[in-house]
C-alpha positions in Angstrom: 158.8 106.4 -5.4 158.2 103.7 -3.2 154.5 103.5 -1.7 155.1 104.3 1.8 151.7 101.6 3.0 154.3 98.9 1.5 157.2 100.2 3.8 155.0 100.5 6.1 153.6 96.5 5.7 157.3 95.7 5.3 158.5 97.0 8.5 154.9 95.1 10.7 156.1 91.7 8.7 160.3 92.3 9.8 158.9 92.6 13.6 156.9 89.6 13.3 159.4 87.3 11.9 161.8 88.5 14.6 159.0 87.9 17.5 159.0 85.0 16.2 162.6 83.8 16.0 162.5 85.3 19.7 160.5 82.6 21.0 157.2 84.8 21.5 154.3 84.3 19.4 153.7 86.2 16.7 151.4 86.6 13.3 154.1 85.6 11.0 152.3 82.7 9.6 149.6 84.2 8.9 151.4 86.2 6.3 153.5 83.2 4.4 151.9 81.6 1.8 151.3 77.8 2.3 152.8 75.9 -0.1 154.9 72.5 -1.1 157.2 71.1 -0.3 157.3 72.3 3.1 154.3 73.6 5.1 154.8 76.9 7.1 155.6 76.2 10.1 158.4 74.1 9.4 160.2 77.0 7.4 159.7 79.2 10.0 161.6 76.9 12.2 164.7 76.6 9.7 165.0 80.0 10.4 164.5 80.1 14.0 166.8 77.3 14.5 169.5 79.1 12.3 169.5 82.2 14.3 170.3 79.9 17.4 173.2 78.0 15.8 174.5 81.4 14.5 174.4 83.0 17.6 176.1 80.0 19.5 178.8 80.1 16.5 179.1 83.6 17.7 179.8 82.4 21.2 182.0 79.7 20.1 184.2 82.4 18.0 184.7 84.2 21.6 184.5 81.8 24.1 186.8 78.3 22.4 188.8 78.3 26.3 184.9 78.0 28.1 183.7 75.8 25.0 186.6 73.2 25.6 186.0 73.2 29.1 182.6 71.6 29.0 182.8 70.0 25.9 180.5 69.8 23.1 177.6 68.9 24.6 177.2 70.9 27.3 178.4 74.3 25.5 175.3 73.5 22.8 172.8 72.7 26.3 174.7 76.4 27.9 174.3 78.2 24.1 170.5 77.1 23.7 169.5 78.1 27.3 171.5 81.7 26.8 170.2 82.8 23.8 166.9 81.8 24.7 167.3 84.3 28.1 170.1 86.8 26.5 168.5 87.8 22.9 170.7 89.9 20.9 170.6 93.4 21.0 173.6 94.6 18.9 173.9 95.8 15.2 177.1 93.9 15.1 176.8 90.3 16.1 180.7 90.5 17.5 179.3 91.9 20.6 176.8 89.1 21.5 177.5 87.6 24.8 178.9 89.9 27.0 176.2 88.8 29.8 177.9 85.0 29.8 180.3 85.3 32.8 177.6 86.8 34.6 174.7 84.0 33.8 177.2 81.3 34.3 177.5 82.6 37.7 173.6 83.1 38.8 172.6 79.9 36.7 173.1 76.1 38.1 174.7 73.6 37.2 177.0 76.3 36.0 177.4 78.3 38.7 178.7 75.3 40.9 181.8 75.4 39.2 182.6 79.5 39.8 186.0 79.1 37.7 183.4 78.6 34.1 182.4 82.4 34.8 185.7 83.5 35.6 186.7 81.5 32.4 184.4 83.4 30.3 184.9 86.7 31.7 188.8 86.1 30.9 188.0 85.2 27.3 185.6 88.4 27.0 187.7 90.7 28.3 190.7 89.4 26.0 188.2 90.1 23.2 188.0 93.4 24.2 191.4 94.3 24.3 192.2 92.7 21.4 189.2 94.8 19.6 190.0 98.1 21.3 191.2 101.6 19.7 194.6 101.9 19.2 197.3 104.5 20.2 200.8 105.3 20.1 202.9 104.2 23.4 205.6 106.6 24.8 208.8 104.7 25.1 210.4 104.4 28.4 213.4 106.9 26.3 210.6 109.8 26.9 210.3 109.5 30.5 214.4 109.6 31.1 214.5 112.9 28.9 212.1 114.7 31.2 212.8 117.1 33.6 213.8 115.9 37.1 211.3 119.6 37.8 208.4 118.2 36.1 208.3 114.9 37.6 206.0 115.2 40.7 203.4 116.6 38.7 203.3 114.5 35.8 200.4 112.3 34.9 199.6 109.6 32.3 197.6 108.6 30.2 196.8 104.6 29.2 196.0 102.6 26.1 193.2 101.9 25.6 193.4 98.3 25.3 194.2 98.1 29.0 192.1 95.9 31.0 192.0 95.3 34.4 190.4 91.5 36.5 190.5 90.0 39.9 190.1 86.7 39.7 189.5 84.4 42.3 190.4 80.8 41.3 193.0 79.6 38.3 191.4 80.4 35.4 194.5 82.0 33.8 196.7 78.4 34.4 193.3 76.9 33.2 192.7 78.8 29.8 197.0 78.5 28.9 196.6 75.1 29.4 193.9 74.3 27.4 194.8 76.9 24.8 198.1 75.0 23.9 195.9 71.8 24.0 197.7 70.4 27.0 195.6 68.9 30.3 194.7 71.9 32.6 195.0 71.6 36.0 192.3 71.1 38.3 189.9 74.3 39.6 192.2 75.7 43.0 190.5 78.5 44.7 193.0 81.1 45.9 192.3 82.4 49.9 192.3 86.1 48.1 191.3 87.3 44.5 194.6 88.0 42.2 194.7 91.4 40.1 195.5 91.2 36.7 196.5 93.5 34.2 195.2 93.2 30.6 196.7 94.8 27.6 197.3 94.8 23.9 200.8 95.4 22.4 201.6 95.5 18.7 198.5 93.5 17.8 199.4 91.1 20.4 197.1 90.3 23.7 199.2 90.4 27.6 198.4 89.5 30.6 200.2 89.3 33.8 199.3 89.6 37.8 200.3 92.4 39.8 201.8 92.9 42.9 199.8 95.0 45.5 202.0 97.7 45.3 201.4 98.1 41.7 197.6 98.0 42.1 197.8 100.7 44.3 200.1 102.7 41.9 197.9 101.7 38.9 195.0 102.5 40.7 196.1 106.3 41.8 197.4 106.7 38.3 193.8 105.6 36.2 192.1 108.4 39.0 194.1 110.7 36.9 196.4 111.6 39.9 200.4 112.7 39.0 203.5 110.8 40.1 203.7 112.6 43.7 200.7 111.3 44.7 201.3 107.6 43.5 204.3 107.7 45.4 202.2 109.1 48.2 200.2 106.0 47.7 203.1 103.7 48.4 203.8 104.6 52.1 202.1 101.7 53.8 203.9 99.2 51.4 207.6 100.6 51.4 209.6 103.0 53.4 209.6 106.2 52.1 213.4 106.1 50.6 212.5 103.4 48.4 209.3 104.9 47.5 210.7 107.1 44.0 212.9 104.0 42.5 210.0 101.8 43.2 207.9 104.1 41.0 209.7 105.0 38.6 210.1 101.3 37.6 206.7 100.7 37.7 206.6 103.7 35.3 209.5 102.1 33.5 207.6 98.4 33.4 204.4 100.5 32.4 206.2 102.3 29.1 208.1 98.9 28.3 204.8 97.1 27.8 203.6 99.6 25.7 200.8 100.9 28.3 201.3 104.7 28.9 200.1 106.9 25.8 200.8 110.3 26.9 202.6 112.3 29.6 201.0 115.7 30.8 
């Protein structure tokens, strides 16, 4: 049986090393033993600086769009500076840096340049859905053999995967561009913010902009409303005899892309 003084002792010299690959001063040193070929302090920083560089890997694996953007240098400068202020605070190191579209946004030089945090919250949020549960999609097939009774009172239910963004500027023309490696075109600020809808379909990532309309639909349908009250929702943007084939193919559009998961 283990002596419970060494866990103990184990456990106070774990904290230390991690205070100390933190950046705050700690007894570490005291406890390594001094010896050739390096002295101490210069093993403790191998490991310090190795926990950086992993963790900016770690942004790098998410972020390749925001990385390409500003180039080598200045994603090393932006990984240094975030880890420094963001330490991780996850088991799993796949979740480190979901705080980067909000620090590029509050921190200069990078916050000059708003589309880098909308770039970064695009990459993030594709990360997510990509990584998200899964579940069965109804087919649009299930939705023509209902009922014409049971319709106004149905509701659904989502993947998900499904992801919702407004974003202001074109980050989404930005981040195809650069993804197939072809010049992007330059930042454009749009006069309003465009929705976009964000989902995952037979292990493959979607993404597309939505009409107001639909974001009202969308919207009444997340709250859990049924399909009476999202048409209901659609009076100030159609007259009310286009109202049910207008939502039914936004149901339709829904069940194609694989969205809706259950009917009740």
């Amino acid at each position: 049986m283990r002596d419970p003084q060494a866990r103990m002792s184990l456990r106070h010299l774990q904290l230390q090393l991690q205070t100390h690959l933190l950046g705050v001063p700690s007894a570490i040193a005291d406890a390594i033993v001094d010896a050739p070929p390096l002295p101490v302090l210069e093993r403790l920083g191998i490991y310090r600086n190795a926990y950086q560089v992993r963790l900016i890997e770690a942004l790098d694996d998410t972020y390749p769009v925001l990385h390409a953007v500003l180039g080598d240098e200045m994603f090393v400068e932006l990984g240094g500076e975030f880890v420094a202020a963001q330490p991780s605070s996850h088991r799993s190191i796949r979740w480190y840096g979901s705080q980067l579209a909000q620090y590029l946004s509050t921190h200069p030089p990078y916050a000059e340049q708003p589309i880098f945090a909308e770039i970064a919250l695009l990459e993030w949020t594709l990360a997510a859905v990509f990584d998200s549960a899964d579940a069965t999609p109804v087919p649009r097939a299930a939705l023509s053999s209902l009922d014409a009774s049971a319709w106004a009172e149905m509701r659904f239910e989502f993947h998900p995967s499904l992801r919702r963004l407004s974003l202001q500027w074109n980050t989404v023309a930005v981040w195809q561009a650069m993804s197939r490696g072809d010049t992007p075109p330059d930042p454009a600020c749009a006069d309003q913010p465009v929705p976009w809808l964000l989902w995952r379909q037979d292990l493959q990532n979607y993404f597309r902009s939505m009409t107001a309309d639909e974001v009202v639909a969308h919207d009444a349908a997340l709250r859990g409303e049924n399909f009476g009250d999202l048409c209901e929702a659609l009076v100030e943007y159609l007259p009310r005899e286009e109202i049910p084939l207008r939502a039914a193919s936004l149901l339709g559009a829904w069940a194609d892309s694989g969205m809706i998961v259950a009917l009740n």
